[in-house]
N, C-alpha and C positions, 0 to 999 in steps of 0.2 A: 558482422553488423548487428547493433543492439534490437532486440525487439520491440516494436512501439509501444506495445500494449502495458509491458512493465517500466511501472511508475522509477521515477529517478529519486533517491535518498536526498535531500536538502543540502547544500553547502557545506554546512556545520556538519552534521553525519559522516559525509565525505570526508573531509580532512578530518574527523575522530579515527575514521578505518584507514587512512594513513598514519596517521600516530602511532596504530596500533599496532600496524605490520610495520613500520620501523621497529619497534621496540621488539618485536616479536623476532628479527633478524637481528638482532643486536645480541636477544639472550641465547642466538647460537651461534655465534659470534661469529656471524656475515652483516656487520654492518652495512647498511644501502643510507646515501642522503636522503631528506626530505623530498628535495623534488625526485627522487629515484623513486618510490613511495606513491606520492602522488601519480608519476608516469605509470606503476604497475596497477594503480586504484583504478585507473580512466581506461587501460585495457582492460581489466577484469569485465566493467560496464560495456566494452566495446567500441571503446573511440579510439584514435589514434593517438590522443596525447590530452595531458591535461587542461591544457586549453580549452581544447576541443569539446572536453564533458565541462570544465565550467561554461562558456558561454552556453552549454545547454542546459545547464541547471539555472546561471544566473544568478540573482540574487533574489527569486521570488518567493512568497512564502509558501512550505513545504507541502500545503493542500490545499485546494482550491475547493470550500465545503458546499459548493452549489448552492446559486441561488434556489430558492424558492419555485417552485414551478418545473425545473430543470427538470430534463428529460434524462433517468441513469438507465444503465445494463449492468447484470452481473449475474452471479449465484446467490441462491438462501438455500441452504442445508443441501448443498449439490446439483438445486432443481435451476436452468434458467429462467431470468426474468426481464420485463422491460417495465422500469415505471418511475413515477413522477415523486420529486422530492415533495412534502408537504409541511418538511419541520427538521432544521437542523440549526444548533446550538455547540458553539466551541465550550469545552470544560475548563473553565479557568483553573480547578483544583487538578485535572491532571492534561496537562502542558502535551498537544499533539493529539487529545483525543477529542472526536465530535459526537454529540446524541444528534442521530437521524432518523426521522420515519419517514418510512415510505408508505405508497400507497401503488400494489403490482396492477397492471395493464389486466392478466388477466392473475387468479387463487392460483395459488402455488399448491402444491399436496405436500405437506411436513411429513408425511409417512412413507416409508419402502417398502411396507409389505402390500402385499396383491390383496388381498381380503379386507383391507382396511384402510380407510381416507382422511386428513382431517386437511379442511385447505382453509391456507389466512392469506388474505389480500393486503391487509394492512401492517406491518412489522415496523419495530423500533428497538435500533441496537445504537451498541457505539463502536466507534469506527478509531483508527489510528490512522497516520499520516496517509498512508498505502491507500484507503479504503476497508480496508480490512478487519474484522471483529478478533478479538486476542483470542475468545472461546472457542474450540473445537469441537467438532464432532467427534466422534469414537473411531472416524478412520484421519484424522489429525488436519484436515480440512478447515478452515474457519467456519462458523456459521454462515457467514454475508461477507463476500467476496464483489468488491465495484469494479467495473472496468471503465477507461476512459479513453 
């Protein structure tokens, strides 16, 4: 069974990672049909059939960027947090990404070491479909990770 917590790729995504493992069976020349392709896409995710994960994807659009006010959870820089959207804006120049700020419930501590603290309550990144900021920390983490 699929975990809830991880978000589902959009439609179009989908049948992209079907294209691609057709083709990818093809250049070792185990061709599988289309719909054989989509059947192995929809287990991967966890459903029983492709049906199954479209009617769960649907046709909606790939992120839902929270209203205003909304109440998130997630990570920033590994630390949890709970807090309130206060500004987010789809990027029309790059297609799937949002500028979000947030404003945390309670300061986050940006720093690891024990000797030393700097806390921000207020952060603004940009996010991709997932929630998720592309930047890394140095142990390969995003910065700002949303759950929903």
């Amino acid at each position: 069974m699929r975990p809830l917590s991880t978000p589902l790729p959009s439609l179009d995504t989908l049948k992209d990672q079907a294209k691609r493992l057709r083709a990818r069976f093809a250049d070792e020349m185990q061709p599988v049909s289309h719909s054989r392709a989509l059947e192995l896409i929809a287990a991967q995710y966890g459903f029983r059939d492709w049906n199954t994960l479209h009617a769960a994807v649907g046709n909606r659009p790939p992120f839902d960027p929270w209203m205003l006010g909304s109440r998130v959870r997630g990570s920033y820089l590994g630390q949890p947090f709970d807090a309130e959207v206060i500004g987010v804006q789809a990027l029309t120049t790059q297609p799937g990404r949002y500028r979000m700020t947030l404003h945390f419930d309670t300061p986050v501590d940006v720093v690891t070491f024990d000797s030393f603290s700097a806390f921000r309550q207020r952060v603004s990144c940009t996010v991709d479909e997932t929630g998720r900021t592309l930047e890394k920390t140095s142990n390969g983490r995003p910065h700002l990770e949303l759950e929903w």
